[in-house]
C-alpha positions as semicolon CSV with decimal commas, in nm:
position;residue;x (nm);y (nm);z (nm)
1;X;0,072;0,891;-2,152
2;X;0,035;0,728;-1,788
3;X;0,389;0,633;-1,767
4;X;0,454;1,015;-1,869
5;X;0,181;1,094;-1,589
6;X;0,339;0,867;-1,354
7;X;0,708;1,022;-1,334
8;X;0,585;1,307;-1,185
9;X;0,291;1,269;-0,948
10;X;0,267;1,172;-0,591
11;X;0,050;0,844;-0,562
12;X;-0,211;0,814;-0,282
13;X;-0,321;0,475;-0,293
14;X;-0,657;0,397;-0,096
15;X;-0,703;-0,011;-0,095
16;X;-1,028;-0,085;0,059
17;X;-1,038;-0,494;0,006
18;X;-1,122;-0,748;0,306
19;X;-0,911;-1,049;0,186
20;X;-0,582;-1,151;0,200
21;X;-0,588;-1,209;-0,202
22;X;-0,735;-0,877;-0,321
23;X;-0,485;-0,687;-0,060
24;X;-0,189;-0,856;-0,207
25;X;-0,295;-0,811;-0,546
26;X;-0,343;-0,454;-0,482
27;X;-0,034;-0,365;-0,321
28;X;0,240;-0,604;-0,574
29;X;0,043;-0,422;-0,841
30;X;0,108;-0,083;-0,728
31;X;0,433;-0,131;-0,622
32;X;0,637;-0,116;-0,939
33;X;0,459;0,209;-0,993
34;X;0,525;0,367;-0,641
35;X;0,802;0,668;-0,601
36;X;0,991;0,814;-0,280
37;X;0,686;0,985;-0,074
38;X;0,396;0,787;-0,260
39;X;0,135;0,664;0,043
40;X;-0,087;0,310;0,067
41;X;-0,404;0,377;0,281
42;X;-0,542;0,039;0,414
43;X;-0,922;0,055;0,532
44;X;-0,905;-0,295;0,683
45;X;-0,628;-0,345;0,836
46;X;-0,764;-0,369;1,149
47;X;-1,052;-0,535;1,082
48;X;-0,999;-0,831;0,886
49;X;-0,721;-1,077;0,942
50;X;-0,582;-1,169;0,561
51;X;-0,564;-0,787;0,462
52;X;-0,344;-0,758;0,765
53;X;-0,130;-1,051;0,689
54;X;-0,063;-0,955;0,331
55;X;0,031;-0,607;0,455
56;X;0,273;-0,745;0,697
57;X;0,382;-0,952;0,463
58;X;0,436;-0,708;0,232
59;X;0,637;-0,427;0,411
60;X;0,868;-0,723;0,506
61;X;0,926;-0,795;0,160
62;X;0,992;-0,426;0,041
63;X;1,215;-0,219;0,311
64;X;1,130;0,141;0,158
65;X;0,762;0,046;0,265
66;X;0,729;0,209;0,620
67;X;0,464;0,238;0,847
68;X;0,360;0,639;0,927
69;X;0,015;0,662;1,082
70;X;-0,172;0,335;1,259
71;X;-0,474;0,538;1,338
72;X;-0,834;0,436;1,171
73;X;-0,636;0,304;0,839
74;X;-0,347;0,220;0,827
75;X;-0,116;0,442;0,577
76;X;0,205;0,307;0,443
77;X;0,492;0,546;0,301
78;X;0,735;0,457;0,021
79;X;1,046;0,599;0,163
């Protein structure tokens, strides 16, 4: 049933994890799972320095991973 579930809803992902493990974790897991128009919120991206090194790390590994708001947290957008 979740794969069923999964072909047809938008994803809004909201990773709230301090370290550079946990964030990568987080986002390779979600990833194979992620459609054109899902979003990745990040609550510490700007707060603590390994969940913004596996983030960066991460949208330079996948090129439909873009950046679209840098505000509070940062929110990624599969495009």
């Amino acid at each position: 049933m979740a794969k069923n579930y999964f072909n047809f809803c938008k994803i809004y992902a909201h990773i709230d994890c301090d370290w550079y493990e946990p964030v990568k974790f987080c986002l390779e897991s979600i990833y194979p799972i992620l459609s054109k128009g899902d979003y990745i919120a990040l609550d510490d991206y700007y707060d603590y320095g390994g969940c913004k090194k596996a983030v960066n790390e991460f949208i330079a590994k996948h090129n439909d991973i873009k950046i679209v708001n840098d505000d509070r947290n940062l929110i990624l957008l599969h495009h």
